[in-house]
C-alpha positions in Angstrom: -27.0 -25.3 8.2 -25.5 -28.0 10.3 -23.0 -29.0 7.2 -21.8 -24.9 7.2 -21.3 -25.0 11.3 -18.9 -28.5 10.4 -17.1 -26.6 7.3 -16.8 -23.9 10.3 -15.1 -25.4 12.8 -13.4 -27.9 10.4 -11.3 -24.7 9.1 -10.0 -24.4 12.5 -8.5 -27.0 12.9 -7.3 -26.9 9.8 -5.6 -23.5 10.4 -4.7 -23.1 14.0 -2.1 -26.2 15.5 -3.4 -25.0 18.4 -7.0 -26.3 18.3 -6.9 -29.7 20.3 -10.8 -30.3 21.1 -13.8 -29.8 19.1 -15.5 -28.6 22.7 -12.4 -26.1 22.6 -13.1 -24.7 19.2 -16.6 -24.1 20.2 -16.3 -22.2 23.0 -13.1 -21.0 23.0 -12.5 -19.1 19.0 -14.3 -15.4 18.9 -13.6 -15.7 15.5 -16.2 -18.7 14.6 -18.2 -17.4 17.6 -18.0 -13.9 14.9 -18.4 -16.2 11.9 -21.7 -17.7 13.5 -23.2 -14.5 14.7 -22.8 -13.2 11.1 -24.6 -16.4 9.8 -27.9 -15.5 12.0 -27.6 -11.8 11.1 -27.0 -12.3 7.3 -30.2 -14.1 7.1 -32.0 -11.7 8.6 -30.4 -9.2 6.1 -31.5 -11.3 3.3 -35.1 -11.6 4.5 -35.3 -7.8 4.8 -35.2 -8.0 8.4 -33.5 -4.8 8.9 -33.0 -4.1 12.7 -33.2 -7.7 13.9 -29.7 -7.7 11.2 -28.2 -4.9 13.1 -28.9 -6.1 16.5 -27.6 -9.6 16.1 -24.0 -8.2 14.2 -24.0 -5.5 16.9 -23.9 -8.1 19.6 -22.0 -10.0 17.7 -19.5 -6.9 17.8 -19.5 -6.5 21.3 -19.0 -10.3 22.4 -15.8 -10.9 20.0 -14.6 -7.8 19.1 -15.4 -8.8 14.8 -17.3 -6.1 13.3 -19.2 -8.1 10.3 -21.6 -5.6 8.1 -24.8 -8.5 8.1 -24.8 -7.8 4.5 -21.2 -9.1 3.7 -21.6 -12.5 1.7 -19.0 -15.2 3.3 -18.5 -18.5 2.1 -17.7 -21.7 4.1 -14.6 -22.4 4.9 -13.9 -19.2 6.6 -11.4 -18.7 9.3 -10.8 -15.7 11.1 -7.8 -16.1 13.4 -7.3 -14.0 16.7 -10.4 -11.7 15.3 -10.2 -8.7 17.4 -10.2 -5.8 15.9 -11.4 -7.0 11.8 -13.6 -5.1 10.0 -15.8 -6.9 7.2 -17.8 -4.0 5.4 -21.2 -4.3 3.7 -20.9 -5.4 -0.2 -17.7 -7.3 1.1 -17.8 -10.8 -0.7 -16.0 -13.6 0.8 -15.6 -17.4 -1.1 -14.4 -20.2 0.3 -11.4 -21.6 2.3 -10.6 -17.4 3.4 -8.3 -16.3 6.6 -8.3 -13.2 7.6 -5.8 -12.5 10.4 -6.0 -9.4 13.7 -6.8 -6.1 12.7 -8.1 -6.9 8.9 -9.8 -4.3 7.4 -12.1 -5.0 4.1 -13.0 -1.2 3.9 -15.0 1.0 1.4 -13.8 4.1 -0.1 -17.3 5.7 -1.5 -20.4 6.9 0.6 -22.2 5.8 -2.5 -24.6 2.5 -1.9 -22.8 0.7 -4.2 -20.7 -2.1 -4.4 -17.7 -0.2 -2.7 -16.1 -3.3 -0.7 -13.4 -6.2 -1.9 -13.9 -9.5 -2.6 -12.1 -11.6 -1.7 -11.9 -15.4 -3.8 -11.3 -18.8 -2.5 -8.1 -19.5 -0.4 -7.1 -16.0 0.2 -5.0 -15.3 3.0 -4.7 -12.1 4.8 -1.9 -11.0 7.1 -2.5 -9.1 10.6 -3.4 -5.2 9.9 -3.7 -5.6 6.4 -6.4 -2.9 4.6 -8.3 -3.8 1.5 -9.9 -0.6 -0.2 -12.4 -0.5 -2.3 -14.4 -2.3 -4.6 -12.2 -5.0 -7.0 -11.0 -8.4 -6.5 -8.4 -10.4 -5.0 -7.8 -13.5 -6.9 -8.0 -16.9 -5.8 -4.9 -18.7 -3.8 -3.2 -14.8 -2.9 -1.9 -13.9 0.0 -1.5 -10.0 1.3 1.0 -9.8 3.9 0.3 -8.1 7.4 0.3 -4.0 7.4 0.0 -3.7 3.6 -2.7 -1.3 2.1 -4.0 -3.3 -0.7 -6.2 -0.4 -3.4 -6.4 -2.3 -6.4 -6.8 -5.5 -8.1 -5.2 -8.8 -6.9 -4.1 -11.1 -9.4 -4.7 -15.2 -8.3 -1.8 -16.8 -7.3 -0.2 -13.8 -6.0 1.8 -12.2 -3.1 0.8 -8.9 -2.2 2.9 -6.6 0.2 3.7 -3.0 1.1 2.2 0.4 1.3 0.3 0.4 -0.9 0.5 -3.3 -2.2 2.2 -3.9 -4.3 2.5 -7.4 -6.2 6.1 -8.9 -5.1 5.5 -12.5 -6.7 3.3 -14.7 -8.9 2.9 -18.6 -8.9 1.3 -20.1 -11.8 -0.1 -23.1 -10.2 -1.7 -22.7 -6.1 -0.1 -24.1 -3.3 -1.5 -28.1 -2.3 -1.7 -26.8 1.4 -2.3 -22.8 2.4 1.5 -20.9 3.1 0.7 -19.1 6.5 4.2 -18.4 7.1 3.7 -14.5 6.5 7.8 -14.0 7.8 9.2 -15.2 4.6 7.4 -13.2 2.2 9.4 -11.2 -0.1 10.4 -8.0 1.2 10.7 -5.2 -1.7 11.7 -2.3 0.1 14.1 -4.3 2.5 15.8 -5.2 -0.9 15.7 -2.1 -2.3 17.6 -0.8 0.4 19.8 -3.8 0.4 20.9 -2.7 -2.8 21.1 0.9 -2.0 24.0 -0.3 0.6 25.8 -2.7 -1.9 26.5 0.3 -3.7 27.6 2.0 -1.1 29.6 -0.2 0.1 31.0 -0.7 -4.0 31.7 3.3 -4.2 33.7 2.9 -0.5 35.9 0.8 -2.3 36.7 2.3 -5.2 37.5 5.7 -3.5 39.7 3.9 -0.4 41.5 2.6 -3.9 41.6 5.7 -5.5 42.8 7.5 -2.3 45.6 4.7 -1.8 46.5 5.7 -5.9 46.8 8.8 -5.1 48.6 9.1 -2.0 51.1 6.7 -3.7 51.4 8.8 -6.8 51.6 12.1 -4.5 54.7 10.1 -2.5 56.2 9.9 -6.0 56.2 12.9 -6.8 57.7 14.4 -3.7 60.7 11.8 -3.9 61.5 13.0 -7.4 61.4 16.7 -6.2 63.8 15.6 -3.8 66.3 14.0 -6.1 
């Protein structure tokens, strides 16, 4: 137990530059105090302790503002990063090394008691406001950028971005250190429309060259009618 709390607050520091006291991390993150409530919770869960489960992840709910299903499976390592607002769902499976960012949704899409939530693998990394729908997996070392709707499977290695996500790049090898800078992911759409105004700006200049032909052939023509 004592080892899991270390791996805890260890992935603070790890992730947040701003962390600058153990006593800090400990009473000053809602997202390990999230993390920690969902430990106590999940083993009650596990030992059948139905109501006692609720309770704790309830509290847990109103105190920091995580909402953590005490049946969701989390490994160590987890980080959750300006929590308010996440949403971890029942049959949600978290491994190791994870960050979730604000406003992170791991959501169902059945009312069937089945496995209907993601799971997430080891060193995942998902952006503020991002949705993950449904029951597959996202692949070890990805990152989902922040407002994407993520409804199917993740590939490892890979960026994920858009409405709904879409994979935008694949690495063959993971990064040696975790890529938080969720500003230089690829854009798709911004591209796209990049594009869109190179053309534009291409079919501009072949009419204002056309026109100018024409006007000069049209200025031709009336000096010949003159002569």
């Amino acid at each position: 137990m004592f080892s899991r709390l270390r791996s805890d607050i260890q992935a603070v520091f790890d992730r947040d530059p701003a962390a600058r006291s153990t006593l800090e991390v400990i009473f000053c993150y809602p997202g390990l105090h999230a993390i920690w409530f969902h430990r106590v919770s999940h083993w009650f869960w596990k030992r059948e302790l139905w109501f006692c489960a609720r309770l704790t992840s309830h509290w847990g709910r109103f105190l920091t503002g995580v909402e953590i299903h005490p049946g969701a499976t989390i490994g160590k390592g987890f980080f959750i990063d300006h929590g308010m607002g996440v949403v971890i769902g029942e049959t949600a499976e978290i491994g190791e090394n994870v960050t979730l960012y604000h406003g992170v949704t791991l959501g169902g899409v059945s009312w069937e008691k089945v496995k209907r939530h993601p799971t997430l693998q080891d060193n995942v990394v998902i952006g503020s406001g991002a949705k993950i729908l449904g029951p597959f997996t996202v692949g070890k070392d990805s990152k989902v950028g922040s407002n994407s709707v993520v409804v199917k499977e993740v590939p490892a290695n890979s960026t994920v971005v858009g409405i709904p996500g879409r994979v935008v790049m694949t690495t063959e090898k993971p990064q040696e250190r975790m890529d938080l800078e969720h500003g230089r992911m690829p854009d798709p759409e911004a591209k796209a429309i990049s594009c869109l105004f190179d053309q534009i700006r291409e079919l501009e200049r072949k009419y204002n060259a056309l026109a100018a032909d024409h006007e000069l052939l049209k200025n031709q023509m009336g000096q010949r009618r003159e002569v």
